[in-house]
C-alpha positions as CSV (number, residue, x, y, z in Angstrom):
1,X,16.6,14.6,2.0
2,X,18.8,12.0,0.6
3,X,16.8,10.7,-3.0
4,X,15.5,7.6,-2.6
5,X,14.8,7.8,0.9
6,X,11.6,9.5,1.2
7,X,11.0,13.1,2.3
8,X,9.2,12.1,6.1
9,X,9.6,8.5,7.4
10,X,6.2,7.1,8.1
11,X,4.7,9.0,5.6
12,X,1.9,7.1,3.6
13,X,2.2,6.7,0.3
14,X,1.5,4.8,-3.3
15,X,4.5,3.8,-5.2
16,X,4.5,3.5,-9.2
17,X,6.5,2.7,-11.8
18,X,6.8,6.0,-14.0
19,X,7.9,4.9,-17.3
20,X,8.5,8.1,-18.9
21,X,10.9,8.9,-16.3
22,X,12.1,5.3,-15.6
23,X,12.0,6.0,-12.0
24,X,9.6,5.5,-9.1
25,X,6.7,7.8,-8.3
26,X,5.8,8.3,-4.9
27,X,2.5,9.8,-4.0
28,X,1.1,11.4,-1.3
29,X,-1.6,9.7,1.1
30,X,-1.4,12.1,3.7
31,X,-4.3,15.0,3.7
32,X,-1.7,17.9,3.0
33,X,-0.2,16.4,-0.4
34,X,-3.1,13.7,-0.9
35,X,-2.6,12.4,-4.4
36,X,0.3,14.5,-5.3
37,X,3.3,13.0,-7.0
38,X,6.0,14.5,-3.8
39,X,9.0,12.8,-5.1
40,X,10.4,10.7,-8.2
41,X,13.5,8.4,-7.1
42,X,15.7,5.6,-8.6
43,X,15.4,3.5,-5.4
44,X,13.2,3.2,-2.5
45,X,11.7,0.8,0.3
46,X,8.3,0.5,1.7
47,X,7.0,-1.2,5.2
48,X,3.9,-2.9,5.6
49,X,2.9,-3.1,1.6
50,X,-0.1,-3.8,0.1
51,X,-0.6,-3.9,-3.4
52,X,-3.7,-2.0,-4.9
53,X,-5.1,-2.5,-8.5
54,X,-8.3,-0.6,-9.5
55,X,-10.5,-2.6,-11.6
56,X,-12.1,0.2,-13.8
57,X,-8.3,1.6,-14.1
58,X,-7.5,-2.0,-15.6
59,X,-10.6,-2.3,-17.7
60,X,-10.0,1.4,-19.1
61,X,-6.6,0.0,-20.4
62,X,-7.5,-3.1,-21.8
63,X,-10.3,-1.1,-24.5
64,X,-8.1,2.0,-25.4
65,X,-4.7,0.5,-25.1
66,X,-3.4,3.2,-23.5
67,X,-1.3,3.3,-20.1
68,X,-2.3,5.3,-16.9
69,X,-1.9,4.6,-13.4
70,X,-4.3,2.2,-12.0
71,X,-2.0,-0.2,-10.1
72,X,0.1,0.9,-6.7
73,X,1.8,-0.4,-4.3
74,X,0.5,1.0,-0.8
75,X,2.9,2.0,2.3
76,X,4.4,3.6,5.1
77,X,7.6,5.3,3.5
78,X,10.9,3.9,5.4
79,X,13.4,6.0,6.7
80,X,16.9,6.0,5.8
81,X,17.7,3.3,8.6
82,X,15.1,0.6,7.7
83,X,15.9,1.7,4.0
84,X,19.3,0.8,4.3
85,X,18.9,-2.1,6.7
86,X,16.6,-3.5,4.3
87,X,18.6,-2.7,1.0
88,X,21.5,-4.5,2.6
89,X,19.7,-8.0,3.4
90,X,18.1,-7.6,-0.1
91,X,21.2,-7.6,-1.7
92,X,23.2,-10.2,1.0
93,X,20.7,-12.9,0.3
94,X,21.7,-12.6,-3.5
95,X,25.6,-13.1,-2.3
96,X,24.8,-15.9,-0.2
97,X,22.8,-17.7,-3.4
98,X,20.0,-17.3,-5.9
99,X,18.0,-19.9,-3.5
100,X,18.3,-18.2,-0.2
101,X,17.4,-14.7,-1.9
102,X,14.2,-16.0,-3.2
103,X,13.3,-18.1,-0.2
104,X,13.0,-14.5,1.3
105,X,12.4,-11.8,-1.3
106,X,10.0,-12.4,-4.2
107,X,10.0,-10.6,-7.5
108,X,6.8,-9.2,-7.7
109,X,5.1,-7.6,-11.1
110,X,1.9,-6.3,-12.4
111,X,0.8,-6.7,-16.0
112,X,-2.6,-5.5,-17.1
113,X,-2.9,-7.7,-19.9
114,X,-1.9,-10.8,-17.9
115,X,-3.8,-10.5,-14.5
116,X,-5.8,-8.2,-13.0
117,X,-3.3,-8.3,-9.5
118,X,0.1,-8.3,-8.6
119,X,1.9,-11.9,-9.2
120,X,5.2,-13.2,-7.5
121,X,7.7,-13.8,-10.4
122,X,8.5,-11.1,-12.7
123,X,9.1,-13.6,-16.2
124,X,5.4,-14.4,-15.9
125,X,6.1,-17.9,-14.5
126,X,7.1,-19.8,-17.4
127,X,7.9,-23.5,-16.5
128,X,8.6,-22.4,-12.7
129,X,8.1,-25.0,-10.6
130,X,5.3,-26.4,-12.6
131,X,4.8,-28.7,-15.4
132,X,4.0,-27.0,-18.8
133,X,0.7,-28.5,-19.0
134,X,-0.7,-26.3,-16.0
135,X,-3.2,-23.6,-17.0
136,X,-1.7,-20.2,-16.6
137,X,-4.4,-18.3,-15.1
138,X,-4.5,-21.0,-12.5
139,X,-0.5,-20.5,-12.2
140,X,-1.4,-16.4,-12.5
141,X,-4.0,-17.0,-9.5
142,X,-2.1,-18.9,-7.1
143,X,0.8,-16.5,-7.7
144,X,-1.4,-13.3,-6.4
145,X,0.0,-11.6,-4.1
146,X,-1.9,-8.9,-1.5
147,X,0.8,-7.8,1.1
148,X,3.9,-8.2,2.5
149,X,6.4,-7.3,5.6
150,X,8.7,-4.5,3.1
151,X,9.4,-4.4,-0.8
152,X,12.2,-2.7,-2.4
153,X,12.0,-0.9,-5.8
154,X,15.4,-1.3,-7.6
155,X,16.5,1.5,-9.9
156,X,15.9,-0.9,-12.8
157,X,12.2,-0.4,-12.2
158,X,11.7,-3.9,-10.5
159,X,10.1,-5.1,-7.0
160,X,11.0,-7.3,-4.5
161,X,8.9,-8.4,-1.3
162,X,10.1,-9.5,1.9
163,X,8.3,-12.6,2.7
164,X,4.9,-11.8,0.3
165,X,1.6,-13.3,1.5
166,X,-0.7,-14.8,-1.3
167,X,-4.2,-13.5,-2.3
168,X,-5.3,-17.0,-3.1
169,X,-2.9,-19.7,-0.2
C-alpha cells in the first residue's frame, strides 16, 4: 500500500480531520472493519463524496466545548490511478491561475460553531463575492454544500471538491 492511497480501491469510507495527529482518518464502512479507524494518511482522494454532519454530534459540542467526531466526509476510496489523476488536475488548475482552479475545485470546510454543514470557502466567506451588508447565515446557507464528483484532502488538513453541488441552489 502506498500511504495516502487507501488500502482497497472502492472501499467505502468516512474521512476526518484528526487533529491530534494532523493527518486524515479514514474509517471503515465496509462490514469487516465497520467504524474502525484502517488508515491515518497525509493525503488522500475520495469519489462520489457526500458530506455527513450529525446533529446531536454538533449539539454535544456546542454545550461541553469539547471536540469529537461528528462531521465526515462519505466515499468510495480511489485507487492510486484516479488518486493521482486527480491530484494532478488539482494542482494544474492552480498553475494555470487562482480563477480557473476555483471555477473547478472549491475549498470546502466544516465549523461547528459556524454552521451546522459543510460550506464552500474555507476563510468563512468574508466579503467574497458579496457586499458586507449580507447576513452571514444567509451567506453560510447558500454556501452548503451536500456532494460532489471527487475531493482531495491536502496534507495541510484542507479539502477541495471537484465541481461541489449546493444543499440550498
Amino acid at each position: 500500500m502506498v500511504k495516502g492511497f487507501g488500502s482497497e480501491t472502492g472501499d467505502k469510507v468516512d474521512v476526518y480531520w484528526n487533529s491530534r495527529e494532523e493527518e486524515w482518518s479514514i474509517r471503515s464502512r465496509e462490514k469487516q472493519d465497520y467504524r474502525k479507524v484502517i488508515f491515518t494518511t497525509p493525503f488522500t482522494v475520495l469519489l462520489d463524496p457526500t458530506f455527513i454532519v450529525s446533529v446531536s454530534g454538533r449539539q454535544r459540542v456546542l454545550r461541553t466545548g469539547h471536540k469529537n467526531v461528528h462531521a465526515v466526509v462519505r466515499g468510495t476510496l480511489a485507487g492510486q490511478q484516479d488518486s493521482e489523476f486527480l491530484w494532478n488536475e488539482y494542482r494544474t488548475s492552480l498553475q494555470v491561475g487562482e480563477f480557473k482552479a476555483r471555477e473547478i475545485w472549491k475549498r470546502v470546510s466544516y465549523n461547528p460553531w459556524v454552521a451546522g454543514h459543510f460550506i464552500q470557502g474555507g476563510e468563512w466567506l468574508h466579503g467574497e463575492d458579496e457586499p458586507w451588508g449580507t447576513d452571514l447565515r444567509d451567506r453560510y446557507r447558500k454556501a452548503a454544500v451536500k456532494s460532489a464528483d471527487a475531493i482531495v484532502f491536502t496534507p495541510e488538513g484542507k479539502a477541495y471538491a471537484r465541481q461541489p453541488e449546493s444543499l440550498h441552489p
